[in-house]
N, C-alpha and C positions, 0 to 999 in steps of 0.2 A: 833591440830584440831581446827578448827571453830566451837565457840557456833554460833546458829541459831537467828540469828536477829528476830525481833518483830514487827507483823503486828498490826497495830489498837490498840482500847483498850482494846480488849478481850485475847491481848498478846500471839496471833495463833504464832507459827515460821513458819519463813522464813527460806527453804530449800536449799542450795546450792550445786552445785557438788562436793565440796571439805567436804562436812559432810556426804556426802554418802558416801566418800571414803575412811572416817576416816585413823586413823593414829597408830600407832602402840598400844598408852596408852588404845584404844577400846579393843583390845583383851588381854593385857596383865598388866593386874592391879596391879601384883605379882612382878612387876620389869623385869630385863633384863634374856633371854635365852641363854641358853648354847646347842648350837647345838648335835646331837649325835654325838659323837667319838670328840668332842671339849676338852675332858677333860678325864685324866686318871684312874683308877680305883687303890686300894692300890697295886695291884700289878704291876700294871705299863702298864696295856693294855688297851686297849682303851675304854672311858666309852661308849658305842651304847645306854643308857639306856633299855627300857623294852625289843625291840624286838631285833632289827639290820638287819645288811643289811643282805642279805640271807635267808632271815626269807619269811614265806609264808604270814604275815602279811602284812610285808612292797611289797611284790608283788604286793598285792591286793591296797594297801593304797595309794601306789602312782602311779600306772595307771591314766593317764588323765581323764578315767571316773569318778572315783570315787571323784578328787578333784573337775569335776564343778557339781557333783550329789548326793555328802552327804548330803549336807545339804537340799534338797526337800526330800532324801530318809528318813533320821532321823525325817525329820517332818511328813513321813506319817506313819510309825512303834510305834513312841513313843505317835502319838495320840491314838495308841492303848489300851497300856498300862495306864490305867485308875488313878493310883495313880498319873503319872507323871502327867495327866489333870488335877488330883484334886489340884496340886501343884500350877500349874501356874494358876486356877481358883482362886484359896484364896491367893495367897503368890507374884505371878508373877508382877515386878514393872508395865508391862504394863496394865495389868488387875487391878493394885490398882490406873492408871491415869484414866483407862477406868471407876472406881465408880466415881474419883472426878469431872469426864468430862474434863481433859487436853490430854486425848489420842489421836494423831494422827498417822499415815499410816507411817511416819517416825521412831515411837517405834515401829510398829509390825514392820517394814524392818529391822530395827537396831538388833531388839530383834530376829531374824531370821542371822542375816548376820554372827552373831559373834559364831552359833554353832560350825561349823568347824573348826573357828581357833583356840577359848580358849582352842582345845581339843589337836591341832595340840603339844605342848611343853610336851605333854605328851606321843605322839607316836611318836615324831622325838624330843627330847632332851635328854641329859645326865639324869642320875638318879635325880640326885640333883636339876633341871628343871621341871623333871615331878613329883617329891614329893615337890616341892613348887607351881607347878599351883593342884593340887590335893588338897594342905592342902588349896588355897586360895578359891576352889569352894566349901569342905568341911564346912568352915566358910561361904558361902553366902547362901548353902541350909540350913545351919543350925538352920534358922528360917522358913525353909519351911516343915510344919508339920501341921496336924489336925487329930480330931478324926474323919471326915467323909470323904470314898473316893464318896462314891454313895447315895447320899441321900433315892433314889428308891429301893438300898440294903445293909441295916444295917451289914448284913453278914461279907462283904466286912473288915468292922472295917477302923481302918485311915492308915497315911501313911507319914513318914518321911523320906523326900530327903537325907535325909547324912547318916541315918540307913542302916545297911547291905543289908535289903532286895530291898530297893527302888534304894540305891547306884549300887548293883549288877544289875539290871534290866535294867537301864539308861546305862550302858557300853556294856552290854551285846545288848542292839540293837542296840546302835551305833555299835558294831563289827558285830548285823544281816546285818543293811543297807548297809555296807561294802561288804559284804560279796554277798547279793542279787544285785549290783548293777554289781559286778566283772563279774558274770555270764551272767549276763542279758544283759548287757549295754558295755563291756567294747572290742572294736575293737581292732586288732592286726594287722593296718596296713589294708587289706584286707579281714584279716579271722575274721570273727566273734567272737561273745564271747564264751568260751567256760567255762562248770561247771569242780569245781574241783575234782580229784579223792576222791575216800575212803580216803586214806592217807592222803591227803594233807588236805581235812576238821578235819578228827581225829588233825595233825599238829597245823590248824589256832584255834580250841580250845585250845589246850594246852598249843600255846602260848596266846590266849587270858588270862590269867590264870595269868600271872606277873601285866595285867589290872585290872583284878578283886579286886586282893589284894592290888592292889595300890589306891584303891577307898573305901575297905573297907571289902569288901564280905570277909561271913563268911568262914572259910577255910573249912568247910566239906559238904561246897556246890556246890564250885568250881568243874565246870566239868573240864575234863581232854579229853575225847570222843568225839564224833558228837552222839552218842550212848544216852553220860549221858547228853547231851544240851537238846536232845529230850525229855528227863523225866525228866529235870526240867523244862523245858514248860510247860507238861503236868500238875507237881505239882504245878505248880501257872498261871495253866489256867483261872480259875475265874477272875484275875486279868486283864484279856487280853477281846478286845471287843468295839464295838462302843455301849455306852449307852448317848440318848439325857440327862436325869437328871445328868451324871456326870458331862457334859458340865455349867450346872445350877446355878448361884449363891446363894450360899447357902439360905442369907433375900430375894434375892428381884424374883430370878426363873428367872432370865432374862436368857437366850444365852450368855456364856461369848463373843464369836465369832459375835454373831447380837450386843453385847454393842460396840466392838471394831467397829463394821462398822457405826453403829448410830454415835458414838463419834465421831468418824476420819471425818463424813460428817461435824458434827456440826463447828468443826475444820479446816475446810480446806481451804488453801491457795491453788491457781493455784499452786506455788512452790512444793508441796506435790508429783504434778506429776514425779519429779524424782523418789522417793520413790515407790510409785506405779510403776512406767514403772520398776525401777529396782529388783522389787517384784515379777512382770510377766516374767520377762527374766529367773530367775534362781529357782523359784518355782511355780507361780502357773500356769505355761503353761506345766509342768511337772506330774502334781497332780494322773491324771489319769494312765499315765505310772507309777509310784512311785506302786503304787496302785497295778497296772498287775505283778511287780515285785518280790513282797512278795511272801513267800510260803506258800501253798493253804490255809492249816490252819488258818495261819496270814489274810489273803482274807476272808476265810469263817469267821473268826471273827469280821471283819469289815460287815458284812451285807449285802457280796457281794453275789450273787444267783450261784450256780452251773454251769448256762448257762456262765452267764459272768466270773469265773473262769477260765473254759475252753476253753472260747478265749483269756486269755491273752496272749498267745504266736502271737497272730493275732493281740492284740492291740501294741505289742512290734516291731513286725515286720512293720505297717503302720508306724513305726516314725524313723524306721531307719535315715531315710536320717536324719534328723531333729539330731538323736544322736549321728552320726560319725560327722553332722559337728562343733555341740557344746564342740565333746572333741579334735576339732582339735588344733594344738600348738596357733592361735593366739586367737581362744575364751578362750581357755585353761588356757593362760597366765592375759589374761583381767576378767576374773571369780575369778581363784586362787587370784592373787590379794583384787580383789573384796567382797571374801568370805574368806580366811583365814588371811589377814594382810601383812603389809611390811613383819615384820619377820618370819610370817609365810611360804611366798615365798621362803626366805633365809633358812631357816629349810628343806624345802620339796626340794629344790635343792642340798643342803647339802647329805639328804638321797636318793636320787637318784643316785649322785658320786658315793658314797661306795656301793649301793645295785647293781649296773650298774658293780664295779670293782669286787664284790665279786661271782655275777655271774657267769661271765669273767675268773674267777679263777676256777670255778667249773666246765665249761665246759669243 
């Protein structure tokens, strides 16, 4: 990968296509992956790691939808969840360029591009893959912690990124976003998207559940249900919500989100506009769908009004066109790329073979 050349004296980067495009060492800091079924288990059958092919997970996970729309969907659930904000407010490297004034529009793209694929070696790798990218983000959040999630409620108490409770939360809505996006968003050729049975949700819990515990969650929280996801929502609803003082920097009360946008101006090379234009393509032209897709709860948490709840089915339906052609195979292929890495592509083609032949078999 190319480091970013240096404009003037105030040592702005210069942006090029090939750093937008980054290269494998972006996503994968931990070393080299081991595909699922790449490697055998002590008994001699093939390691699938967490889930495998046949699984109601990897249905969902590798639908075209969901590879060019987790990553707009996880940014609009997890700004929910209020501890995560307070993480990336106080701890987040973009948010610590954003105090010294070096932040530009190319950290919040970068810091955005690479959600879905650091995640990818964990739901498409061998065990031993997805307990080495697990142990390498355990060790990054593990300076991500403070006593205060909400300054405006003390209640609240703080919130540690690699702790059980904040670990669990962070997996659990990356498998919500998944999950909301499968339903909502995800075409079958000409048939629309459809939600999944009783079953099959009871199922996608259960296996989320090998996730949980690979992240940390404590064992007697882990749901098993769609039943028991629902009452643990409910018991750490507080936690869930748009509040402006979360967003707030602790000294100085600024908007961590208006520091990013002041910075990024002060900072800005014409170059930058890759960054931007590749910012709008695959999230913030998305934002407001992302948004209609939650469920209501999740919606009425964010501050959305009852009226506008009950038309999201109407703001989902106005973008149709706009969502069958973003997950067609040639955006499909330029996005995936784009958003989960070289090896990420090879992983996600990898679990498509086997979940395609195991199918196949079932039928």
């Amino acid at each position: 990968m190319s480091t970013p050349t240096i404009s003037g004296d105030r040592k702005i980067p210069v942006i090029t296509q090939e750093l937008i495009d980054g290269d494998a060492p972006r996503w994968r800091r931990f070393g080299e992956v081991v595909p699922t079924g790449g490697s055998t288990r002590p008994d001699g059958t093939p390691d699938y790691g967490l889930f495998g092919p046949g699984s109601v997970t990897w249905e969902l996970l590798l639908h075209p939808a969901t590879i060019v729309f987790e990553t707009a969907a996880q940014g609009s659930i997890q700004f929910l969840y209020k501890p995560v904000v307070a993480g990336i407010r106080d701890a987040d490297p973009i948010s610590r360029k954003a105090r010294a004034g070096r932040f530009t529009m190319f950290d919040f793209f970068e810091r955005l591009q690479r959600n879905s694929g650091m995640h990818a070696p964990m739901w498409l790798g061998d065990t031993t893959t997805a307990q080495n990218m697990a142990t390498h983000l355990h060790r990054i959040h593990g300076h991500v912690q403070g006593p205060v999630i909400d300054p405006d409620d003390p209640s609240l108490g703080g919130y540690a990124a690699a702790e059980p409770r904040d670990a669990m939360w962070a997996a659990i809505t990356e498998m919500q976003c998944i999950l909301s996006v499968y339903e909502n968003l995800a075409w079958h050729g000409d048939e629309p998207p459809r939600p999944l049975t009783a079953a099959q949700r009871d199922q996608y819990v259960l296996e989320m559940g090998s996730y949980l515990r690979l992240v940390g969650a404590e064992e007697s929280e882990i749901p098993t249900t769609w039943a028991e996801l629902q009452a643990l929502y409910e018991k750490y609803w507080p936690l869930f919500g748009h509040s402006d003082s979360v967003f707030r920097d602790l000294e100085t009360g600024v908007d961590m989100l208006e520091q990013y946008h002041q910075v990024g101006k002060q900072n800005w090379h014409p170059s930058h506009a890759l960054a931007v234009e590749a910012l709008e393509d695959v999230y913030q032209r998305w934002t407001e769908l992302m948004d209609a897709i939650l469920p209501a709860n999740l919606q009425a948490s964010a501050g959305r009004s009852p009226e506008t709840i009950a038309a999201a089915g109407d703001i989902i339906r106005a973008r149709e066109a706009d969502v069958r052609e973003f997950q067609n195979p040639e955006n499909e292929a330029r996005v995936m790329r784009l958003l989960w890495g070289p090896d990420g592509v090879e992983l996600i083609r990898k679990a498509r073979r086997l979940h395609e032949e195991a199918r196949t078999r079932a039928a």
